[in-house]
SESE-685923 format. One record per residue (C-alpha): x, y, z; residue number from 1; chain. Coordinates in steps of 0.05 Angstrom, whole numbers, plus 5000, padded with zeros to 4 digits. Layout:
<pts>
PT     X     Y     Z    n  chain
PT     X     Y     Z  NUM      A
...
</pts>
This chain:
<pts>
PT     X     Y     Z    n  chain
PT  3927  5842  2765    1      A
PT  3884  5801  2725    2      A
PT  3809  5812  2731    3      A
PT  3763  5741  2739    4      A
PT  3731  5756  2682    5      A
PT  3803  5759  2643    6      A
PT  3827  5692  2673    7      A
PT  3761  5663  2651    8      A
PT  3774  5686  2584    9      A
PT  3837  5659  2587   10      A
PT  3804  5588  2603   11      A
PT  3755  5584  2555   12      A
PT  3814  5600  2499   13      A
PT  3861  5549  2530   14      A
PT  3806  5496  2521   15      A
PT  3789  5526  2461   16      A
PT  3852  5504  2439   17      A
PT  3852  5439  2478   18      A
PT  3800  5409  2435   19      A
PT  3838  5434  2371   20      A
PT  3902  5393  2391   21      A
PT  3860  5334  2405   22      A
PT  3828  5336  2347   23      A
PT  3889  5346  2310   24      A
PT  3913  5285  2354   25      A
PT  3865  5236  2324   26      A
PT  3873  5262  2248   27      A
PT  3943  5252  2260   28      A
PT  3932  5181  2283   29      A
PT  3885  5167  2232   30      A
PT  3925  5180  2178   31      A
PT  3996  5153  2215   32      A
PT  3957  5077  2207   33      A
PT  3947  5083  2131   34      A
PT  4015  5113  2114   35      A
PT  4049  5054  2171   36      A
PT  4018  5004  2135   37      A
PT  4037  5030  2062   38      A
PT  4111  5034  2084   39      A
PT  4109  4969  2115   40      A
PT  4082  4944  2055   41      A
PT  4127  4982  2010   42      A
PT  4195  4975  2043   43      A
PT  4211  4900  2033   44      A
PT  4207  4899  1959   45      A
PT  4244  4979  1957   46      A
PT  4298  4941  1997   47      A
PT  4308  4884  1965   48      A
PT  4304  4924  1896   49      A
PT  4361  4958  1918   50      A
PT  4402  4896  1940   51      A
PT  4381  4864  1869   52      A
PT  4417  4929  1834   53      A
PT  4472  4936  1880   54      A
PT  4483  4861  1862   55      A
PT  4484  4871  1782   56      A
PT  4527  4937  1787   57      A
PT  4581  4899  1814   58      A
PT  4574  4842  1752   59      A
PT  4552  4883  1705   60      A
PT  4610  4939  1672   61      A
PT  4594  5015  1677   62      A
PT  4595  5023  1600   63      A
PT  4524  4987  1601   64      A
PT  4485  5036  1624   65      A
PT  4493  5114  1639   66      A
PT  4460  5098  1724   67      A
PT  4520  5060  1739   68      A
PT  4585  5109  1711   69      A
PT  4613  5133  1762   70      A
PT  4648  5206  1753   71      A
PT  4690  5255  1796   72      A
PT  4654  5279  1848   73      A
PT  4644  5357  1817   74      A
PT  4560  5381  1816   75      A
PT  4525  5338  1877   76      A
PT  4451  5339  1878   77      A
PT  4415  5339  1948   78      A
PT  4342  5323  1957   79      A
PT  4314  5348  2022   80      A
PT  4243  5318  2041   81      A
PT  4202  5360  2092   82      A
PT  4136  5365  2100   83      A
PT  4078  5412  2068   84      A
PT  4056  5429  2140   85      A
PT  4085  5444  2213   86      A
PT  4050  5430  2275   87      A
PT  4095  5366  2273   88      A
PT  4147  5384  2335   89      A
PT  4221  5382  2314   90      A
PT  4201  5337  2251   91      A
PT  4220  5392  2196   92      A
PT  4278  5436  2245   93      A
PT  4312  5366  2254   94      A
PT  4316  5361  2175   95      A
PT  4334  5426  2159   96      A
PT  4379  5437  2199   97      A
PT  4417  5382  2174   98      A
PT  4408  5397  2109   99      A
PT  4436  5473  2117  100      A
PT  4491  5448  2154  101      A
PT  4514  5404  2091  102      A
PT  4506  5457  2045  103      A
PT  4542  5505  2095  104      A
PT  4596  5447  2096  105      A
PT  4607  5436  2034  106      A
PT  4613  5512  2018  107      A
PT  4676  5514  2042  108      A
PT  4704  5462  1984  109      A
PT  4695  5469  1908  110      A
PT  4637  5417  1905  111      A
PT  4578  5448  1880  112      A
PT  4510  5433  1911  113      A
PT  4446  5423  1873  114      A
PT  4393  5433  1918  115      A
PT  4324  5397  1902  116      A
PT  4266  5402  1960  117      A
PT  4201  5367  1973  118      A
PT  4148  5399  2017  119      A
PT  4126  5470  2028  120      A
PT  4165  5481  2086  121      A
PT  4233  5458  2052  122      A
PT  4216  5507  1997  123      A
PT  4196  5561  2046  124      A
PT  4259  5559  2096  125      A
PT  4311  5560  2036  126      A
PT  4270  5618  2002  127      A
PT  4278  5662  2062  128      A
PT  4356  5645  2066  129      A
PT  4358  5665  1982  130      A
PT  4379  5595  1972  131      A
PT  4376  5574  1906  132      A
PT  4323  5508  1880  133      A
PT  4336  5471  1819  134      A
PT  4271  5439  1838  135      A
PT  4212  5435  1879  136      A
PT  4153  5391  1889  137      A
PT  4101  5423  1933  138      A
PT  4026  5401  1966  139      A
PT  4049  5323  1942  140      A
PT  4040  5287  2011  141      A
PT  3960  5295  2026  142      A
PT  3951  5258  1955  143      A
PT  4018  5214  1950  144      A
PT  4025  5174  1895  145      A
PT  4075  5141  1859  146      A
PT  4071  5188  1789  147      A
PT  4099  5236  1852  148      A
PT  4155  5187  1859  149      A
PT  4177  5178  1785  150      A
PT  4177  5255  1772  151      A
PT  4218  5270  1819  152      A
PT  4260  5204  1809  153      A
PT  4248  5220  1725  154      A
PT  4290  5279  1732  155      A
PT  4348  5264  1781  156      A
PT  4362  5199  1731  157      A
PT  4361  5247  1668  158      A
PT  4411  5301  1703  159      A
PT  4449  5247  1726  160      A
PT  4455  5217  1656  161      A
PT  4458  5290  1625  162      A
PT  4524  5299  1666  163      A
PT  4491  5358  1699  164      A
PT  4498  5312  1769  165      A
PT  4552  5276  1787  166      A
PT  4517  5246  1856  167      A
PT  4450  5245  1880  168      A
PT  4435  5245  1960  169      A
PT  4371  5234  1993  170      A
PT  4361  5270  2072  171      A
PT  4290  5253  2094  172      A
PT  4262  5233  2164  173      A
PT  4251  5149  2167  174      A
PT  4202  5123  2202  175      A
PT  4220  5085  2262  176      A
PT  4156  5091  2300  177      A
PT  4105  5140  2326  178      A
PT  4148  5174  2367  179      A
PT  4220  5162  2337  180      A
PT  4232  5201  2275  181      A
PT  4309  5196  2242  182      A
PT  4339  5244  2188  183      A
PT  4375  5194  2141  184      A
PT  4423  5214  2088  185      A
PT  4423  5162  2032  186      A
PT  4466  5161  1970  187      A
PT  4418  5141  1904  188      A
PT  4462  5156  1853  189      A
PT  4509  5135  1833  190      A
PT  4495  5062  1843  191      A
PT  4539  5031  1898  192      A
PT  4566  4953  1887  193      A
PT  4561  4900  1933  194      A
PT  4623  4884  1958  195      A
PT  4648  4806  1951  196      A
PT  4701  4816  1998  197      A
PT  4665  4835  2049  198      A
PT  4616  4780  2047  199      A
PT  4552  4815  2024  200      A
PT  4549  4774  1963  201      A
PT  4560  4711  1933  202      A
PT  4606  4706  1873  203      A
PT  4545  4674  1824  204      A
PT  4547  4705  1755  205      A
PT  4475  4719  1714  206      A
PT  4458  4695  1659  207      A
PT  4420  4755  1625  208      A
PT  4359  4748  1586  209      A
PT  4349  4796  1540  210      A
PT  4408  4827  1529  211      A
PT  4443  4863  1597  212      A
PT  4428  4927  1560  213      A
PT  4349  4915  1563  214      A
PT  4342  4899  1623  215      A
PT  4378  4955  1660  216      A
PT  4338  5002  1616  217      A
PT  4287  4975  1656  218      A
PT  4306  4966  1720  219      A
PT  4354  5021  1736  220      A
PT  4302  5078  1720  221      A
PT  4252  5037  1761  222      A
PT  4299  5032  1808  223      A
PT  4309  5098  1828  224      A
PT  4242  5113  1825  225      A
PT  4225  5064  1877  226      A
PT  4279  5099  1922  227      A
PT  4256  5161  1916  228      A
PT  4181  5144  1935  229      A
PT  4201  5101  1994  230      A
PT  4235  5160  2023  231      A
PT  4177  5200  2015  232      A
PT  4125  5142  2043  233      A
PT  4181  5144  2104  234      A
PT  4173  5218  2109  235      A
PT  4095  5220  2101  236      A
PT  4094  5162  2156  237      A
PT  4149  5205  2200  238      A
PT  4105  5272  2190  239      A
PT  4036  5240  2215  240      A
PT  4080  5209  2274  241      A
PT  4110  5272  2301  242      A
PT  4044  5308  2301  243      A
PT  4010  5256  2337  244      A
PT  4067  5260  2390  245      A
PT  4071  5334  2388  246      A
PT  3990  5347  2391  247      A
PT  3982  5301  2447  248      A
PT  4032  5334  2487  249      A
PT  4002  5395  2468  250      A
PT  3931  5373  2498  251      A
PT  3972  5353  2561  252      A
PT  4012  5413  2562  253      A
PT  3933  5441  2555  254      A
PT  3899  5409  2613  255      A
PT  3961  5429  2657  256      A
PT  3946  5502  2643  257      A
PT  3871  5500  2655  258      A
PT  3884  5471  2722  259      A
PT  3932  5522  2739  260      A
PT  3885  5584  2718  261      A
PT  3819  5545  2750  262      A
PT  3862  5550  2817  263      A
PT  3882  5617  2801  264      A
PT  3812  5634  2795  265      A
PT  3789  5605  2842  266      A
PT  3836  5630  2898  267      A
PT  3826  5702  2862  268      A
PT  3741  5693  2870  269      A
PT  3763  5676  2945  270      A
PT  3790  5738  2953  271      A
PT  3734  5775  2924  272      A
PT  3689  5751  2958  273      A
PT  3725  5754  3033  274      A
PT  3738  5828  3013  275      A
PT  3662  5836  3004  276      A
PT  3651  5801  3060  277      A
PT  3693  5842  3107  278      A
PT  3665  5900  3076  279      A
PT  3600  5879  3092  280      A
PT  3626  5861  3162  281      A
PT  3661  5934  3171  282      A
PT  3596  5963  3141  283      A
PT  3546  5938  3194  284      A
PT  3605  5951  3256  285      A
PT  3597  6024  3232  286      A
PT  3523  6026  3232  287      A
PT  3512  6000  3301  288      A
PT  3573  6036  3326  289      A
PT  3533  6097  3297  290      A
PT  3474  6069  3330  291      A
PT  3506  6066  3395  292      A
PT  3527  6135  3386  293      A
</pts>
C-alpha cells in the first residue's frame, strides 16, 4: 500500500504536469489565432486560383503546357503532411494511418507510389516501417513561409513535367475549426477541367494576352505552388487546433486525478491517525489496568 508521503509525491507530479498542459494550452492557442487568420486570409484567393486553372485547362489544349498532359496512370506521387511535433491527440495517427493504408492499397496493383512527406513525424513513422522517401521537408512549420511552399511545389511540377510522376496527391489535415480536424486527399496534378456539362462553367472563351503559352508559364507553376502552401497553412492551423483540444483535456483529465489522490490521502491520513489514536487509547487502558493491578 502506498505510503502518504508516496501519494503526495504523486500529487505534486500530477500538478507538476497540470501546469505544463496548461501552459502548452495557451501556446497552442496563441499560435492557433495567427495561423486561423493566415488561412482565412489565404484560402479565398488559393481557391479561386484553382477554379481560374481548372477553367483554362478545359479551353486551353494539353499540348500548351507540360501541367496540363495528362498520361496513364503508372508512377503516382503522394504528399503526406504531418506535423514536426506530437502532443496534438489523434492529429498525426488520423493522417498516417490513412496514408499507410493507400500505400498498403495500392500495393496490391502495379501503380507505383512515390512517397513525399512533410513534418518530422511523417518522416519518422515511415522510417521505422523501411518505407522509402523521395523527399522530405522537415522543422518547416514553426517558421512557415511560402519559399517552403514553392520548394516543395518546385519539385512535384518538375517530376511531373520530367515524366518521373504521372499524378500528384495531396493527404493533409484541413482545418475546420479548433476542435474538428479532417484528413483530405486532394489531386494537384494533373490539372482537372471544369466540366461544362455539368454546369460548373460557362461556355465563354479567353481572349489571351500574351500568347496562351506565356501565361501558363506563369500561372501553372504558381499555381501549384499556391496549393501546396495552403495545404500546409491548413495543416499548421489543424496542428495548433488539436493540441489546444488535446492539452486542455489533458489539464482536465489533470485536475480529475489530483482530486482523486487528495481524497485518497486524505482518507489514508484518517486512518493513520485513528490507528494512532487507538493506540494511544489501548496504551493508557493498559497502564491503568496495570495500575489497578
Amino acid at each position: 500500500m502506498a505510503t502518504l508521503r508516496d501519494i503526495r509525491r504523486r500529487i505534486n507530479s500530477v500538478k507538476s504536469t497540470q501546469q505544463i498542459t496548461k501552459a502548452m494550452k495557451m501556446v497552442a492557442a496563441a499560435k492557433l489565432r495567427r495561423a486561423q487568420q493566415r488561412i482565412v486570409e489565404a484560402r479565398p484567393y488559393a481557391l479561386k486560383l484553382r477554379e481560374v486553372i481548372a477553367s483554362l485547362a478545359l479551353r486551353t489544349e494539353p499540348e500548351r503546357h507540360p501541367l496540363l498532359a495528362r498520361r496513364e496512370t503508372g508512377r503516382k506521387g503522394l504528399v503526406v503532411v504531418a506535423a514536426d511535433k506530437g502532443l496534438c491527440g489523434a492529429f498525426n495517427a488520423n493522417i498516417l494511418r490513412k496514408a499507410f493504408d493507400y500505400l498498403r492499397q495500392a500495393g496490391d496493383t502495379e501503380v507505383q507510389i512515390i512517397l513525399l512527406v512533410v513534418g518530422r513525424k511523417a518522416r519518422d513513422f515511415f522510417r521505422r516501417r523501411q518505407i522509402e522517401r523521395q523527399g522530405e521537408w522537415i522543422n518547416i512549420f514553426d517558421q512557415l513561409a511560402y519559399t517552403h511552399a514553392a520548394e516543395i511545389g518546385s519539385q512535384l511540377a518538375g517530376a511531373y513535367i520530367g515524366g518521373e510522376l504521372d499524378e500528384v496527391d495531396l493527404l493533409y489535415n484541413e482545418f475546420r475549426s479548433a476542435g474538428i480536424q479532417r484528413p483530405v486527399m486532394e489531386r494537384l496534378l494533373p490539372i482537372e477541367p471544369l466540366s461544362v456539362e455539368s454546369g460548373e462553367l460557362e461556355p465563354v472563351e479567353f481572349i489571351f494576352e500574351p500568347s496562351p503559352e506565356v501565361i501558363l508559364s506563369e500561372l501553372l507553376p504558381r499555381h501549384v505552388e499556391v496549393q501546396v502552401y495552403r495545404a500546409l497553412m491548413e495543416s499548421a492551423a489543424a496542428e495548433q487546433g488539436a493540441r489546444m483540444t488535446a492539452m486542455e483535456a489533458a489539464t482536465k483529465n489533470a485536475a480529475e486525478m489530483i482530486e482523486r489522490l487528495t481524497l485518497v490521502f486524505n482518507k489514508a491520513r484518517q486512518e493513520r491517525i485513528t490507528k494512532e489514536l487507538m493506540d494511544i487509547v489501548g496504551g493508557a487502558e493498559a497502564l491503568r489496568q496495570a495500575g489497578t493491578a
